[in-house]
C-alpha positions in Angstrom: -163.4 -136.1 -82.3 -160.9 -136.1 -79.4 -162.4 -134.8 -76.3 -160.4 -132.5 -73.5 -160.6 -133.1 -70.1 -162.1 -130.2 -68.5 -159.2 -129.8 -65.5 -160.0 -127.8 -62.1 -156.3 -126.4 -61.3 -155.3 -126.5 -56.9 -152.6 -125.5 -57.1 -152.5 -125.1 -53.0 -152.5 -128.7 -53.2 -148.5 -128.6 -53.5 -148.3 -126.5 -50.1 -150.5 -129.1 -48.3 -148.6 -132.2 -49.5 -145.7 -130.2 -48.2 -147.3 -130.1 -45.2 -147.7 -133.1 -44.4 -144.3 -134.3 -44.9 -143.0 -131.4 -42.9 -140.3 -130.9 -45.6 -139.2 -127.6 -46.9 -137.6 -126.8 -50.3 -134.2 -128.5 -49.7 -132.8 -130.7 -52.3 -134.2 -133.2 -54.6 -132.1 -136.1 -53.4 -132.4 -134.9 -49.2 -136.3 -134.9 -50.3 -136.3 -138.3 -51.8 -133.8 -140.2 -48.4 -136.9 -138.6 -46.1 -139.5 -140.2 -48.5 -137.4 -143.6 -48.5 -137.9 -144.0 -45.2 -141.5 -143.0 -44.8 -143.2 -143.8 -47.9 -143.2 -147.4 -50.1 -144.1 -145.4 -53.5 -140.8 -143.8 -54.5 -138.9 -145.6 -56.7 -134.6 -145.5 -56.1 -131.9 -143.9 -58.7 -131.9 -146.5 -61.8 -135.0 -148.1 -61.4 -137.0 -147.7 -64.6 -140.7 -147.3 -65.3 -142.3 -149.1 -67.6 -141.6 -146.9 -70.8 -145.0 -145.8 -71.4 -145.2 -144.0 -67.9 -141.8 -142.7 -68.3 -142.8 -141.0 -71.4 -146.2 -139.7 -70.2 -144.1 -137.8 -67.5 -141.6 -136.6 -69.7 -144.5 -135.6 -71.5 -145.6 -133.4 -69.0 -142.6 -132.5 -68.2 -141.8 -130.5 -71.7 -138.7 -133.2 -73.0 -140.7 -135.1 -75.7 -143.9 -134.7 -78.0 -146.4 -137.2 -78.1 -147.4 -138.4 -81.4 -151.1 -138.8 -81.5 -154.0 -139.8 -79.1 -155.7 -142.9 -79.0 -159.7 -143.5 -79.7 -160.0 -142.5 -75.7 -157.9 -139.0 -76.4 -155.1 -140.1 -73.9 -152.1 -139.4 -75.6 -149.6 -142.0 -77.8 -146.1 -142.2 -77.6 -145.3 -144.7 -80.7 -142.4 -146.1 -78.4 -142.2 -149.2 -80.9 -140.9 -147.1 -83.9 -137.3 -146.4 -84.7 -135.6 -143.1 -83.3 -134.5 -140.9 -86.2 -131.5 -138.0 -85.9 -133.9 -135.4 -85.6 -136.0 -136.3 -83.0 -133.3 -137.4 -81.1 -130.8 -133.9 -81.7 -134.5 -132.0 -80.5 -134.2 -134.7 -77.3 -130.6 -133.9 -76.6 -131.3 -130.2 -76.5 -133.9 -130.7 -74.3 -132.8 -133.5 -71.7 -129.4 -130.9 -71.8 -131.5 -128.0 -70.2 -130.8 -126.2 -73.1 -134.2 -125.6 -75.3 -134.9 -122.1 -74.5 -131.1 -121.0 -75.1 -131.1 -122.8 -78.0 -134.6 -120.8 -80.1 -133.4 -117.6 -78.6 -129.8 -117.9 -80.0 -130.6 -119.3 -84.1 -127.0 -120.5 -84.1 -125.7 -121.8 -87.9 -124.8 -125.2 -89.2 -123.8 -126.2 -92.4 -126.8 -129.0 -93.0 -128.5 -128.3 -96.5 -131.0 -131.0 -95.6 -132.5 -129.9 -91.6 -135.4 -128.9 -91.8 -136.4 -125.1 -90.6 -138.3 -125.9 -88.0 -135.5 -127.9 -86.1 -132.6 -126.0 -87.4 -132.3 -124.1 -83.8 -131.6 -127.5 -81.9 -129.4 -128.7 -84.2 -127.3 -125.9 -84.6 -126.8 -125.7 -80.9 -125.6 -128.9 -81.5 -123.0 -127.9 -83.8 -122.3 -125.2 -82.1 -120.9 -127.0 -79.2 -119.6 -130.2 -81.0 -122.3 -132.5 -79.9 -123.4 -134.3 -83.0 -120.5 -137.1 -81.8 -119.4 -137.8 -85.8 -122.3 -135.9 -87.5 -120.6 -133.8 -90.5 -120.5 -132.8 -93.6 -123.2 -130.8 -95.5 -126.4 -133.7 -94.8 -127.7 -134.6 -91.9 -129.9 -137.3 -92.9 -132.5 -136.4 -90.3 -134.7 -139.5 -91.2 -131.9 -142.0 -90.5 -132.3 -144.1 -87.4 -130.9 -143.0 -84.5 -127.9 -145.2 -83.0 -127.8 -145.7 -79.2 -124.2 -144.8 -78.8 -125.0 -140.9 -80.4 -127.7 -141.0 -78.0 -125.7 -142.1 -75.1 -123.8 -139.2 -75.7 -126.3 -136.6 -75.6 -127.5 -138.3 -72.1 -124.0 -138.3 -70.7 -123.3 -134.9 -71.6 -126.0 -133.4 -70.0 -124.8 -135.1 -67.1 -121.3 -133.1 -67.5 -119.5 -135.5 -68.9 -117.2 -134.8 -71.9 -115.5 -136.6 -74.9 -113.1 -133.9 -75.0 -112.2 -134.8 -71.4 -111.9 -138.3 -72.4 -114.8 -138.9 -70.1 -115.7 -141.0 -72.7 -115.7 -142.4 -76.4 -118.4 -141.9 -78.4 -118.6 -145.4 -80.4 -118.7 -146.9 -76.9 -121.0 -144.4 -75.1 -123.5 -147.2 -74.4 -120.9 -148.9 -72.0 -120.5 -145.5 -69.6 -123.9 -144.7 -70.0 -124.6 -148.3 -68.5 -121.6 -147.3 -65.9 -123.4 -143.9 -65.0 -126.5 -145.8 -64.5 -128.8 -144.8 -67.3 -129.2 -147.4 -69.4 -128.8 -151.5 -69.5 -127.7 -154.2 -72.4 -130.3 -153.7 -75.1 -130.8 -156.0 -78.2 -132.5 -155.2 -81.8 -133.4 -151.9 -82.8 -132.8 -148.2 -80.9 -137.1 -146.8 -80.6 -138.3 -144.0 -79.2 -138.9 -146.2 -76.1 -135.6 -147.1 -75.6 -134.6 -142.9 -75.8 -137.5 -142.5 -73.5 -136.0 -145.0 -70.6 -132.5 -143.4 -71.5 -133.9 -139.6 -70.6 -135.7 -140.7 -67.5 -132.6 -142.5 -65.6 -130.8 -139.0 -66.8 -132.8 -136.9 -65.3 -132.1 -139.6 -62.0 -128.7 -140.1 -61.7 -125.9 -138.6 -60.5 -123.9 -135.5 -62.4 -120.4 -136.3 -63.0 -118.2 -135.4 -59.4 -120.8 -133.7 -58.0 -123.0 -136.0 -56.1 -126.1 -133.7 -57.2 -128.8 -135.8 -59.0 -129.4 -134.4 -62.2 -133.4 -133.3 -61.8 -132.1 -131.2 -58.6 -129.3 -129.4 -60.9 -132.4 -128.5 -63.4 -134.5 -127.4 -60.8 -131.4 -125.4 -59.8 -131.7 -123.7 -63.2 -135.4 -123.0 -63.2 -135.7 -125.6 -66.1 -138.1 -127.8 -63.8 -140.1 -127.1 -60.9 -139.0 -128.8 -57.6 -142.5 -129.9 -57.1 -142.7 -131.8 -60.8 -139.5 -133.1 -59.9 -140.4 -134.6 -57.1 -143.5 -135.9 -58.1 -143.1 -136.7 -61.9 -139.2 -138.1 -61.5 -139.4 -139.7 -58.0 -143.2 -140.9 -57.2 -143.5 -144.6 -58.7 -147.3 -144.9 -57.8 -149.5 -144.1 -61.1 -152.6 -143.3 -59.5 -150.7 -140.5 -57.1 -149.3 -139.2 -60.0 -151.9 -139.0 -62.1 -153.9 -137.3 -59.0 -150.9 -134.9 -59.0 -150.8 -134.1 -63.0 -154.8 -133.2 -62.7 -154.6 -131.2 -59.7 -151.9 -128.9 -61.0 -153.5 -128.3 -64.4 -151.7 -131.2 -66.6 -154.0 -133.1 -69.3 -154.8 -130.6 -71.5 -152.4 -131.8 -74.0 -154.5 -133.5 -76.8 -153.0 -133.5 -80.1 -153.8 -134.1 -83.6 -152.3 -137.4 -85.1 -151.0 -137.3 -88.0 -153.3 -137.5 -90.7 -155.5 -136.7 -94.0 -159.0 -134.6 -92.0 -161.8 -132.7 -93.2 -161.8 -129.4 -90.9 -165.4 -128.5 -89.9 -167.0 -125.2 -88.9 -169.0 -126.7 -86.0 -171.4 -123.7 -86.5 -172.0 -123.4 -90.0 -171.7 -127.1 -91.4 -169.3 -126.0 -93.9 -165.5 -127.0 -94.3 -161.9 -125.4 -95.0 -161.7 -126.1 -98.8 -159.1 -124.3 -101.8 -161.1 -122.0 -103.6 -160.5 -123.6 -106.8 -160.9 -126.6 -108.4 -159.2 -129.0 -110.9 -155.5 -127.8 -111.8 -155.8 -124.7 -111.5 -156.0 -125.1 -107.6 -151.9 -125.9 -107.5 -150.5 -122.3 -107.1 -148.4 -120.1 -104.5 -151.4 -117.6 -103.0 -154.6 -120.4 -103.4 -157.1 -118.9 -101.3 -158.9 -120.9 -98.6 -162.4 -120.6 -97.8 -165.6 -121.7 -96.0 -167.8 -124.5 -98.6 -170.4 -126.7 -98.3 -169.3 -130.5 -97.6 -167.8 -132.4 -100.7 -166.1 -135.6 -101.2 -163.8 -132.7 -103.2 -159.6 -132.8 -102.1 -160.0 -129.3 -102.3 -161.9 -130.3 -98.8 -159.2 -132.4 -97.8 -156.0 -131.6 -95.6 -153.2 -133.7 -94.4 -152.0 -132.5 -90.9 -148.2 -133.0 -90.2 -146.9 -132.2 -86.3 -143.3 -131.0 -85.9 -141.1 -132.7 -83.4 -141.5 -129.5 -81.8 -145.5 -129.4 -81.2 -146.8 -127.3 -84.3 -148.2 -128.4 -87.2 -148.4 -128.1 -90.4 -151.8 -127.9 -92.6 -151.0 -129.0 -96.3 -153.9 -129.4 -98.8 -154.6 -132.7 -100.4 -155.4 -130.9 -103.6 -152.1 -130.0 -104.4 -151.0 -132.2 -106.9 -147.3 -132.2 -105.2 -149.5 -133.4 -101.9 -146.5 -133.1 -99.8 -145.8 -129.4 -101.2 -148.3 -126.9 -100.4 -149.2 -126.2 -96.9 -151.4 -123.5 -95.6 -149.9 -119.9 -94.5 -151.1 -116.8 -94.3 -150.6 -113.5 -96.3 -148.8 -110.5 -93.8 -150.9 -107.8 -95.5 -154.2 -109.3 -96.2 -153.9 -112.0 -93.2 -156.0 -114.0 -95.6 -155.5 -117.8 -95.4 -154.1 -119.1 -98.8 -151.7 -121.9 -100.2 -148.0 -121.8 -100.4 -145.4 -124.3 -100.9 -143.5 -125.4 -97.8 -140.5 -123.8 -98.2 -141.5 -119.9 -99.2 -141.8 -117.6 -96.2 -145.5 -117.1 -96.5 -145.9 -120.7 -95.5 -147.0 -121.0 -91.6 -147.2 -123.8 -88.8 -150.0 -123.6 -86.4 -150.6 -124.5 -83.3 -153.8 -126.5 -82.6 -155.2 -126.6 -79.2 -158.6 -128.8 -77.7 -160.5 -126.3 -76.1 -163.2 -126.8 -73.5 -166.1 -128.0 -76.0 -164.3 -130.4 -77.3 -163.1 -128.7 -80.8 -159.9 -127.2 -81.4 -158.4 -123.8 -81.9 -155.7 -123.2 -84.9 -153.6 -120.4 -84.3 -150.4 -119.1 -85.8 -147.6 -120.0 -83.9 -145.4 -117.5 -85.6 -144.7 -114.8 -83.2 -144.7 -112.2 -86.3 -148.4 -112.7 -86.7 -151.1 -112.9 -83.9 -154.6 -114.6 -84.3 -156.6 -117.5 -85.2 -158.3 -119.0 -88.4 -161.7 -117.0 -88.4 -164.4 -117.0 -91.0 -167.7 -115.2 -91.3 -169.9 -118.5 -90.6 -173.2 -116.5 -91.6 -172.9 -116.8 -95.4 -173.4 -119.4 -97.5 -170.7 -120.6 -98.8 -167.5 -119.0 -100.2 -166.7 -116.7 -96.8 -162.8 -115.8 -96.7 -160.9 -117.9 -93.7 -158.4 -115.0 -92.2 -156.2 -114.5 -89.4 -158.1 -113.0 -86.2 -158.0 -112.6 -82.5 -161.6 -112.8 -82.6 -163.9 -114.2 -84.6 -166.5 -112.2 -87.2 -169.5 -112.1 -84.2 -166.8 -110.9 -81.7 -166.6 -113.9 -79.7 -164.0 -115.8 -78.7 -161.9 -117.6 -81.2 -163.4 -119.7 -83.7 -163.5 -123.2 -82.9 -163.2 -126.2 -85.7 -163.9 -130.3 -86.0 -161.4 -132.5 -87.4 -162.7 -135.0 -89.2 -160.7 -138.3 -90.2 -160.3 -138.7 -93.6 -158.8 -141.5 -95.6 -155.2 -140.7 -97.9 -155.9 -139.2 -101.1 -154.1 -138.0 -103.9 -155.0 -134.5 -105.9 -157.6 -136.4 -107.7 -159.2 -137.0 -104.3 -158.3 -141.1 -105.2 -158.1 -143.3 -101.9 -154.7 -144.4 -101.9 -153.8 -148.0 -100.4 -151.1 -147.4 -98.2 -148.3 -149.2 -96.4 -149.6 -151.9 -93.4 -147.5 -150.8 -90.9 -145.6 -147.8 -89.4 -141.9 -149.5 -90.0 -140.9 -151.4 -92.4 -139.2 -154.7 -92.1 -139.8 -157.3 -94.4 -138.0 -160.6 -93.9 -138.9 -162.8 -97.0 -140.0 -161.3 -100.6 -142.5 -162.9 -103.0 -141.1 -166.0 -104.2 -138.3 -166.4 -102.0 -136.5 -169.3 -101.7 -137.0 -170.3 -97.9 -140.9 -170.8 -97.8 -142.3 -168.2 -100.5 -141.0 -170.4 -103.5 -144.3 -170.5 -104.8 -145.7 -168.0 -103.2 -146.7 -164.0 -104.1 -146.4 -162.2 -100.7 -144.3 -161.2 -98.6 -143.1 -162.0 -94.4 -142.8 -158.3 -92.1 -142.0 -157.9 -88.9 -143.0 -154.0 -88.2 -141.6 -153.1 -84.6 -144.9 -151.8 -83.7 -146.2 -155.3 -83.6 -149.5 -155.3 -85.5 -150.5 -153.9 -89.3 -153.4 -151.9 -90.0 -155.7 -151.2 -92.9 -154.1 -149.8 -95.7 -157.4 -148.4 -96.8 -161.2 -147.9 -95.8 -162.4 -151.8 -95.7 -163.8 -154.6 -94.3 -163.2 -158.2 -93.5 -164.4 -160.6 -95.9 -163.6 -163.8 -95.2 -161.7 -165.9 -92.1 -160.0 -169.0 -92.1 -159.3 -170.1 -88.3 -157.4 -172.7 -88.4 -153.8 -173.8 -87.8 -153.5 -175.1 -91.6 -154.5 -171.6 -92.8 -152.8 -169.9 -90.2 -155.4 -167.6 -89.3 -155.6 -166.0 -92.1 -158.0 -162.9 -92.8 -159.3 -161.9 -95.5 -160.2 -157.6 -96.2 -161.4 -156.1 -99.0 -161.4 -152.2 -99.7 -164.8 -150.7 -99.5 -164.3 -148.7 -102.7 -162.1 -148.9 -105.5 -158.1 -148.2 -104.5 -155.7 -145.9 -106.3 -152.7 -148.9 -106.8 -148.8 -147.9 -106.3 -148.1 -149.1 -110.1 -150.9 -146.5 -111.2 -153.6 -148.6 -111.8 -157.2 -148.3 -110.0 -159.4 -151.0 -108.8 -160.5 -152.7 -105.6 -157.7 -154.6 -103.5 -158.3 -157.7 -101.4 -155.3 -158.4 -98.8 -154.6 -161.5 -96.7 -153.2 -161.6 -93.6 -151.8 -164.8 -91.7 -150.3 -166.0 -88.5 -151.8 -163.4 -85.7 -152.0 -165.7 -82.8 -155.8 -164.5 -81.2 -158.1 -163.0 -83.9 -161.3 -163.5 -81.7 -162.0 -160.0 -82.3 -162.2 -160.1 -86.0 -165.6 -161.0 -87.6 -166.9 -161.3 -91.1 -168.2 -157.7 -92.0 -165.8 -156.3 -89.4 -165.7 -152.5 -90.7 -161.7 -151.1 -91.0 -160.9 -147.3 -91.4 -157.5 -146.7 -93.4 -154.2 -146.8 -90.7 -156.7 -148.7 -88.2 -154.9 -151.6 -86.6 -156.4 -155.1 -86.3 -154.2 -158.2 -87.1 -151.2 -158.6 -84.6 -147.8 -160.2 -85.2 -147.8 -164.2 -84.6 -146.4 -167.6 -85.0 -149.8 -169.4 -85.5 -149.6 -172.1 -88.1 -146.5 -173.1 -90.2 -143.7 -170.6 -89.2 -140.5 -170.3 -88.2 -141.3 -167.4 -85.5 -143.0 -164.1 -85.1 -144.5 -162.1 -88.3 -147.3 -161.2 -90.4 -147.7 -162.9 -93.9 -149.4 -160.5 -96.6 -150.4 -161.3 -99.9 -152.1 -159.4 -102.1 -154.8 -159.5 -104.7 -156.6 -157.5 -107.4 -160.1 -157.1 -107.6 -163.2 -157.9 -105.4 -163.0 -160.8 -103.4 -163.8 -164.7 -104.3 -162.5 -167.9 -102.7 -161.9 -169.5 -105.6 -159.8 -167.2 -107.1 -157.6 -165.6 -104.2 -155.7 -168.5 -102.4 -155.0 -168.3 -98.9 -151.8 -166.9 -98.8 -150.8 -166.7 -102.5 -151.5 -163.5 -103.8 -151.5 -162.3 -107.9 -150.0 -158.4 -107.3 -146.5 -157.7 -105.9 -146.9 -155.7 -102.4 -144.5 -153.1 -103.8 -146.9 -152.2 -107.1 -149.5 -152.4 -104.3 -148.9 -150.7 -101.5 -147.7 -146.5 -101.4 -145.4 -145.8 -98.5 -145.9 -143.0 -96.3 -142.6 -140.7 -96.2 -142.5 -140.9 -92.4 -142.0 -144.6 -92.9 -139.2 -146.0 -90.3 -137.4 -148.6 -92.9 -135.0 -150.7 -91.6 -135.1 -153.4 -94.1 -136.8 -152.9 -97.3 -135.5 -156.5 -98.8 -134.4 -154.3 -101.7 -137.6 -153.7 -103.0 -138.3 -150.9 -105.1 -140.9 -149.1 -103.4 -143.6 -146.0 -104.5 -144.0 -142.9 -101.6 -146.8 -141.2 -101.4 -145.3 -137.5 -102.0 -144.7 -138.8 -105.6 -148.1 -140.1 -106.2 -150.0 -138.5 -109.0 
């Protein structure tokens, strides 16, 4: 459970800081030469923080969406993965000043493949010849971003213009390294590298005008002149932090991404589709309040939009990607629908000062809350509310991790790592010539446990590269079909102090990091896999008996950027 800080908001804090530097509302770069010359803290135009930071304050500031929380509740980032178009046409909207303009106006495109949720930013885009070489009738909003579209967006929201000749698109990255918002970057464009790119925008200079870019926002009521100075200009952490607290930030916590139970705290029931086996895959499914089950129909995968809602789809579905919760406008009774009918809903889902979370509609056509009458049972109706059946405030829920199912409720053994980039294939002819596995080098660094598990066995030595041995805990649901346990190794993390014999691993946990210990030729995780329960004898380090392909689902928010040609299962067409 992910636990809200409980904030006390001051906000006369502001006025007293003000105070004290005898400094009244002028602009954001006269403000910053008076701090220069009093105070070591602020940072000057083009100096980057480190990416995490900058990404915490954009946070905060409203241009990007986290992506999870960690095990503490602060708030993750995933600045290692790849950019993709639509994340970065939502970022270009925003670093432009233009979000609100943008959902008020609904302006048209011609995409077939944009998703409804982020048609709004993109056809602003359009709309104003933007998308720098974007056309046609697809989008492709899960391709990887390129630096030089992205370049673009930064430098027009600075006021420069292709049109102008200002400059050229396929060479944005050199003027946007002239304006002073970005530097010589190798390898692949990530989140991380769009978050540096935003925060030296929203520092340097608009084009003729000698106004930094922050003031001309605060100009425009965008940002505050207080968050400007403090989130854009303060280096110091700890002052910032201090500052964030003060004035109410923090209370951000979101759901990751993810397969939960959701939990009546009060009752000790669960959220479940009032209907079981296949009869439970229809438009109108109703959803109500059930005792706890290791049942899918108790099982829902929770998918945030770039934009902060969320979607609720039920693992029962046996098109697991296709029905997501909504609500009906007459009834206001919560029920199944698939994704793309207008009965289906996002949510938003907010902490709230216990601890649990409120899930509320976050279409402004319908008001309220997911309520149900906790006094019965079982089988209670979850509706729509303001309040909840007693007349209290709104109902509150627990999210419970859960591992990825399919409708069968099957654990599914899933892909090791956010990104995919596999550099050698089974059987390869560099080192793998005898070998079933495969080499990856994920951008995030590390893989994770592709199901519930633990670790079996550990060989830590340079010969054997470190390898570690997990097994799953309960028998897996393979990408070929077939059902059994899995054993995995893993080889050439360069510290694995931390892993022990018995070492308990929840499915998407991360525990074996990216190395060159042993025989390689540089930095990379080795997996093989193997089928069955473990033994020594038969699973050799390294030299698995199961191709990773007919092993291993991939999750279709995978970031692939080299998939070695492999024919790969997703998850969304498991059975």
């Amino acid at each position: 459970m992910f636990r809200k800080k409980i904030i006390k908001i001051i906000a006369a804090v502001l006025a007293v800081i003000m105070m004290s530097v005898s400094v009244s509302a002028v602009s954001i770069i006269d403000f910053i030469h008076y701090l220069t010359k009093h105070f070591t803290t602020i940072v000057v135009a083009g100096t980057n923080l480190e990416q995490e930071e900058a990404a915490k304050r954009l946070y905060y500031l409203g241009f990007i969406n986290g992506t999870g929380t960690n095990s503490d509740g602060g708030l993750e980032f995933s600045l290692e993965r790849g950019l993709n178009r639509i994340e970065s046409a939502i970022m270009a909207v925003r670093i432009m000043g233009a979000e609100k303009a943008a959902l008020e106006r609904h302006l048209p495109h011609p995409f077939t493949d944009v998703p409804e949720w982020a048609s709004d930013y993109v056809g602003y885009l359009y709309r104003y010849d933007f998308l720098f070489g974007i056309k046609g009738e697809k989008f492709f909003p899960d391709q990887v971003e390129t630096p030089e579209r992205f370049m673009s967006y930064c430098l027009t929201a600075l006021g420069y213009r292709e049109s102008a000749g200002d400059f050229i698109p396929e060479a944005a990255t050199t003027s946007a390294i002239e304006a002073g918002i970005w530097s010589t970057k190798e390898g692949i464009f990530t989140r991380g590298s769009a978050v540096e790119a935003m925060y030296n925008t929203l520092r340097a200079l608009m084009k003729n005008t000698g106004k930094v870019y922050s003031d001309y926002l605060v100009s425009k009521n965008i940002i505050s002149y207080n968050d400007a100075v403090f989130l854009i200009w303060n280096k110091n952490s700890d002052e910032v932090d201090k500052y964030m607290s003060l004035v109410g930030y923090g209370n951000g916590w979101i759901i990751p991404d993810g397969y939960y139970k959701i939990k009546s705290p009060d009752s000790d029931m669960f959220l479940n589709v009032a209907v079981d086996g296949y009869n439970q895959d229809y438009d109108g499914a109703g959803i109500t309040l059930w005792n706890g089950t290791d049942d899918s129909t108790q099982t829902f995968r929770i998918q945030r939009t770039a934009k902060g809602t969320y979607y609720i789809y039920s693992a029962a579905s046996k098109n697991g990607f296709g029905r997501v919760l909504g609500v009906h406008p007459y009834t206001l009774n919560a029920e199944l629908y698939t994704a793309t009918t207008i009965y289906a809903m996002e949510f938003n889902i907010s902490a709230s000062l216990d601890g649990k979370w409120v899930i509320s509609a976050a279409d402004n056509s319908l008001k309220g809350c997911l309520t149900a009458d906790t006094s019965k049972a079982t089988g209670s109706a979850v509706t729509l509310a303001e309040f909840a059946p007693d007349g209290s405030l709104p109902q509150t829920w627990e999210f419970i991790k859960h591992s990825v199912t399919n409708y069968s409720g099957e654990e599914l053994a899933i892909f090791v790592a956010d990104s995919m980039v596999i550099t050698q294939g089974a059987y390869d002819t560099y080192s793998h010539m005898n070998q079933n596995a495969v080499d990856m080098q994920p951008t995030e660094g590390m893989v994770k446990a592709p199901f519930n598990a633990h670790v079996v066995d550990i060989f830590a030595n340079y010969t054997a590269c470190n390898a570690v041995y997990i097994q799953s805990d309960n028998m897996v649901r393979f990408a070929d079909g077939s059902y059994d346990y899995m054993t995995i190794c893993f080889m050439h993390d360069n510290d694995i102090s931390d892993i022990y014999v018995g070492r308990p691993l929840a499915q998407g946990e991360y525990f074996y990091d990216c190395g060159d210990y042993g025989f390689a030729g540089g930095s990379h995780v080795h997996v093989a896999v193997y089928r069955g329960i473990y033994n020594q004898f038969t699973m050799p380090i390294g030299d698995g008996d199961t191709y990773l392909e007919d092993a291993l689902f991939v999750p279709d928010n995978t970031y692939v950027y080299l998939s070695y040609g492999l024919n790969w299962n997703y998850i969304s067409l498991a059975d």
